[in-house]
C-alpha positions in Angstrom: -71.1 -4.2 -9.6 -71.5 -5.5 -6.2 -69.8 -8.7 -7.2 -66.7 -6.5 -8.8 -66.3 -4.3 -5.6 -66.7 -7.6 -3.1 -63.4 -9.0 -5.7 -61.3 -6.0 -5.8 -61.8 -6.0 -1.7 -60.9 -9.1 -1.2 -58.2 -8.1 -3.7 -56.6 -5.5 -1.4 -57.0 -7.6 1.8 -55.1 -10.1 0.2 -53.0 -7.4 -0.6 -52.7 -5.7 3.1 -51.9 -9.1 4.5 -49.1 -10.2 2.1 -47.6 -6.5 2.9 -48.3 -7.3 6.8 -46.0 -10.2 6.6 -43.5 -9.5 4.3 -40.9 -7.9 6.7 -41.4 -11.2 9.1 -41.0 -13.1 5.9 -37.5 -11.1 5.0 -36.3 -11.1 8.9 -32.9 -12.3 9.3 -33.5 -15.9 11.4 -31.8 -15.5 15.0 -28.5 -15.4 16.0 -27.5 -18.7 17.3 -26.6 -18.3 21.5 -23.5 -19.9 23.4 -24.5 -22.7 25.6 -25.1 -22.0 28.8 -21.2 -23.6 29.5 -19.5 -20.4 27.6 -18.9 -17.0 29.4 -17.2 -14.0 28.8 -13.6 -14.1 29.8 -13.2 -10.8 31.4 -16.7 -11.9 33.7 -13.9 -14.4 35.2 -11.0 -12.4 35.4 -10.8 -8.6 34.3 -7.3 -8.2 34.9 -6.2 -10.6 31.6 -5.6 -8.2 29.0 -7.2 -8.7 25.8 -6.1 -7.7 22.0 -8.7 -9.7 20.1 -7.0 -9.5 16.9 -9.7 -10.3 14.3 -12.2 -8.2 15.3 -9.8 -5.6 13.9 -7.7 -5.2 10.2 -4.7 -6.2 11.7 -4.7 -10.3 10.6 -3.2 -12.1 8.0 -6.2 -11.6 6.0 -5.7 -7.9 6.1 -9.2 -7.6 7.2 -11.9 -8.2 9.7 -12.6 -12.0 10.3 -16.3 -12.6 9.6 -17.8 -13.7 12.8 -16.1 -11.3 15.2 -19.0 -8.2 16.1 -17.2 -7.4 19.1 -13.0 -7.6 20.4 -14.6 -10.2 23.2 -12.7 -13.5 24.6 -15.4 -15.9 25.4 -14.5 -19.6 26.5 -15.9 -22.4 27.8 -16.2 -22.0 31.9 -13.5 -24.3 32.7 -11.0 -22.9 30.1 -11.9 -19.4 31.4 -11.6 -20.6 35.2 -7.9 -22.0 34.4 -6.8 -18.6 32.5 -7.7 -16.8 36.0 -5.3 -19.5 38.1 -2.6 -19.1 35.7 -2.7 -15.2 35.4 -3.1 -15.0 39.6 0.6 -16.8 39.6 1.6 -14.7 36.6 0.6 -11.0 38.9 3.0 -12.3 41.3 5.5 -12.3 39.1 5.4 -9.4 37.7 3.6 -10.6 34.6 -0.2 -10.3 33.0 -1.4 -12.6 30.0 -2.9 -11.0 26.8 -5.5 -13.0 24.8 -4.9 -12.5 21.1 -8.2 -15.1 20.6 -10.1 -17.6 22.2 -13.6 -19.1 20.8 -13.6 -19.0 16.9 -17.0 -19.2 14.9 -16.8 -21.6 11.9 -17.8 -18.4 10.1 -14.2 -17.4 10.8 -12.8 -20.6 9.7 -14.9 -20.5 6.8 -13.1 -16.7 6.3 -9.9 -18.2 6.3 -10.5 -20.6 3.9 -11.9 -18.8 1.3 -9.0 -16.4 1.3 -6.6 -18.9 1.7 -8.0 -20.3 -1.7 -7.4 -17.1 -3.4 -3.6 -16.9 -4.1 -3.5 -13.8 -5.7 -4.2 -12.0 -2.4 -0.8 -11.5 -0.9 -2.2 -8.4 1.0 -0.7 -9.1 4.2 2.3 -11.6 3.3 5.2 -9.0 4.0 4.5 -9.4 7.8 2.6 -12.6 8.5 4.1 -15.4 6.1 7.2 -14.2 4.1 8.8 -17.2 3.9 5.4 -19.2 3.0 4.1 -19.4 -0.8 0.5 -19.2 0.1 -0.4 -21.8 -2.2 1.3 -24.6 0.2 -0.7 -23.0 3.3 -3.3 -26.0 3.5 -0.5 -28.8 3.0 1.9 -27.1 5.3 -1.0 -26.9 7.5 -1.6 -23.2 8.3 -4.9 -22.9 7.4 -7.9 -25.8 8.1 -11.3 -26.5 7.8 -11.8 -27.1 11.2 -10.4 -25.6 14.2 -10.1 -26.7 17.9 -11.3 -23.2 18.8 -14.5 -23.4 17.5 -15.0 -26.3 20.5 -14.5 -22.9 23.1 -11.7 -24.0 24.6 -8.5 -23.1 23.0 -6.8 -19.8 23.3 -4.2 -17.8 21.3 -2.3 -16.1 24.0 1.2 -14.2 25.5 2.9 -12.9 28.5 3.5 -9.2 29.1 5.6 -7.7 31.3 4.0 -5.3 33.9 3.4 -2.3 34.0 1.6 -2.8 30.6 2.5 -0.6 27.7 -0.2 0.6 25.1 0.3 -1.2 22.2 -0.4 1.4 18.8 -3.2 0.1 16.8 -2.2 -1.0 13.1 -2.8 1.1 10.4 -4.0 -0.3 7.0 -1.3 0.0 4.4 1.6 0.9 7.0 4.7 -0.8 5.5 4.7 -4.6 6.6 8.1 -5.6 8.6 8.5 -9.6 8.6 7.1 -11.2 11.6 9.9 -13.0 12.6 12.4 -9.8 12.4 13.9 -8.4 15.5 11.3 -7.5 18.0 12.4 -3.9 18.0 11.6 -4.2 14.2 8.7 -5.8 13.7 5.3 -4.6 14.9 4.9 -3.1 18.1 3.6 -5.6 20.9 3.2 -4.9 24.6 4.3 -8.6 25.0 7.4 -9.6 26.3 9.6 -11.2 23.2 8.6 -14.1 22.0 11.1 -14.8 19.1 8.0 -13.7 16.7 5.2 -12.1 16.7 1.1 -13.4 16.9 0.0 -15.3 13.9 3.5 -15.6 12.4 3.6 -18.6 9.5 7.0 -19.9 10.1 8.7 -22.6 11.6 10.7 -20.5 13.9 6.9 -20.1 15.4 7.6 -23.9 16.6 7.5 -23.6 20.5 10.8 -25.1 20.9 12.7 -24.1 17.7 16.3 -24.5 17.8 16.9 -20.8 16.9 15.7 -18.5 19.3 17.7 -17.0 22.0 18.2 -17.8 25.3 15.9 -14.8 26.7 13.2 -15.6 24.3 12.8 -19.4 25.2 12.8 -18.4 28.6 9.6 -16.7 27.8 8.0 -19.0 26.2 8.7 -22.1 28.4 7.4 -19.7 31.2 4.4 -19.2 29.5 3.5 -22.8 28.2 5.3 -24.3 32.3 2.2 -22.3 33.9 -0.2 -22.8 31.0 0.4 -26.6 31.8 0.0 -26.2 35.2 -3.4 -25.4 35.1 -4.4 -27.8 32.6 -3.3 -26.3 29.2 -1.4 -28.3 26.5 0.5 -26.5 23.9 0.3 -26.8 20.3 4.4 -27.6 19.6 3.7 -25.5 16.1 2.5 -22.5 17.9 3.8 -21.3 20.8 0.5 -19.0 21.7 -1.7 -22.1 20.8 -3.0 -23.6 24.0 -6.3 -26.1 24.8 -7.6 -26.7 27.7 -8.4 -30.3 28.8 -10.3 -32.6 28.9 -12.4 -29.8 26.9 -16.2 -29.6 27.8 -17.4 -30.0 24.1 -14.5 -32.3 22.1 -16.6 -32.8 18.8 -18.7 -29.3 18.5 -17.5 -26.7 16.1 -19.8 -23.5 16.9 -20.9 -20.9 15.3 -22.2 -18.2 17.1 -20.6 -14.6 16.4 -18.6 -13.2 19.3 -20.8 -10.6 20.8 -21.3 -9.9 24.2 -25.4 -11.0 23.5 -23.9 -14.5 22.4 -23.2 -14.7 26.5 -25.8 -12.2 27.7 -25.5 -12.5 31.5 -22.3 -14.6 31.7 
């Protein structure tokens, strides 16, 4: 009998213990930080307006990108450092910039990928690629495996004219109005007029396409003349597309999620 009860205690310790460190054993493993060279944009400059566009429904995707906990710019220190001499030349004009995004997790890429792989989901086509079958979105080079803003120093951005207007937020399953229509047409944007709007998959997206008007190249040379002056260079595809260089980390693609405890302190 003695010899039973010592077995079915040992039993139950063994028990007890396995139950101890089961939830350690389920944990999630931690969140991967920034280095110490990323910071949050508006710790640099609070004036730069910011409409991070993934961390909402209103993408291409028609969705929320994975990766994005929080509508936060975060950027490698230099990048960030630049942004604040270009938008302090900018407030003298009369003009603010607005960050559409900055530092990408792969995650994100990852995202893109996977939908860009599923051709049947046309959710979001009507405004973001009309004139784009999504099968050719890889070959026409829309969508990647890799992107220069995972490295933290490339930014989506725009001008806007000041004083800033609210911009409405998008509503999920709103009728979808071409981004490259008129800009009293297509989706409401505080931004001055850019020919299209954010995100838009079309050549007339090109930064120095033939076709736009006078007023709207204006724009857009203003923004990518001050950009440069500061140590930006524009993608010629995409005339929000900037990277900063030479770029503090030229062959990392990072992946922690953009959350203010990704640069807790910075």
């Amino acid at each position: 009998m003695r010899t039973a009860l010592r077995a079915l205690a040992a039993t139950a310790a063994a028990l007890l213990a396995t139950t101890a460190l089961s939830p350690a054993a389920r944990a999630r493993p931690a969140e991967p930080k920034a280095p110490e060279e990323f910071t949050a944009l508006r710790s640099v400059d609070p004036t730069i307006l910011q409409e991070m566009r993934y961390a909402t429904p209103h993408t291409f995707l028609g969705e929320r990108v994975d990766g994005y906990r929080q509508p936060l710019c975060i950027l490698t220190r230099p990048a960030a450092r630049a942004l604040h001499l270009a938008q302090k030349r900018l407030l003298r004009q009369g003009y603010a910039l607005k960050v559409y995004d900055c530092y990408r997790p792969q995650r994100a890429v990852d995202h893109f990928v996977r939908w860009a792989k599923d051709v049947d989901d046309q959710t979001m086509k009507g405004e973001f690629y009309p004139r784009v079958d999504k099968s050719r979105l890889f070959e026409d080079g829309y969508i990647a495996e890799k992107s220069g803003h995972s490295r933290g120093s490339t930014v989506d951005l725009t001008l806007v004219r000041l004083p800033a207007l609210p911009t409405r937020p998008y509503r999920p399953g709103e009728r979808l109005t071409p981004c490259f229509a008129p800009q009293d047409e297509r989706f409401p944007d505080n931004s001055v007029d850019m020919g299209t709007g954010y995100d838009c998959f079309d050549t007339l997206s090109h930064t120095d396409d033939p076709r736009i008007t006078d007023a709207q190249r204006a724009n857009r040379q203003l923004l990518k003349r001050t950009l440069a002056e500061v140590g930006f260079v524009n993608l010629p595809e995409e005339w929000w597309h900037f990277t900063y260089k030479p770029e503090p980390f030229p062959d990392a693609y990072f992946d922690f999620p953009v959350h203010r405890r990704s640069v807790a302190g910075r």
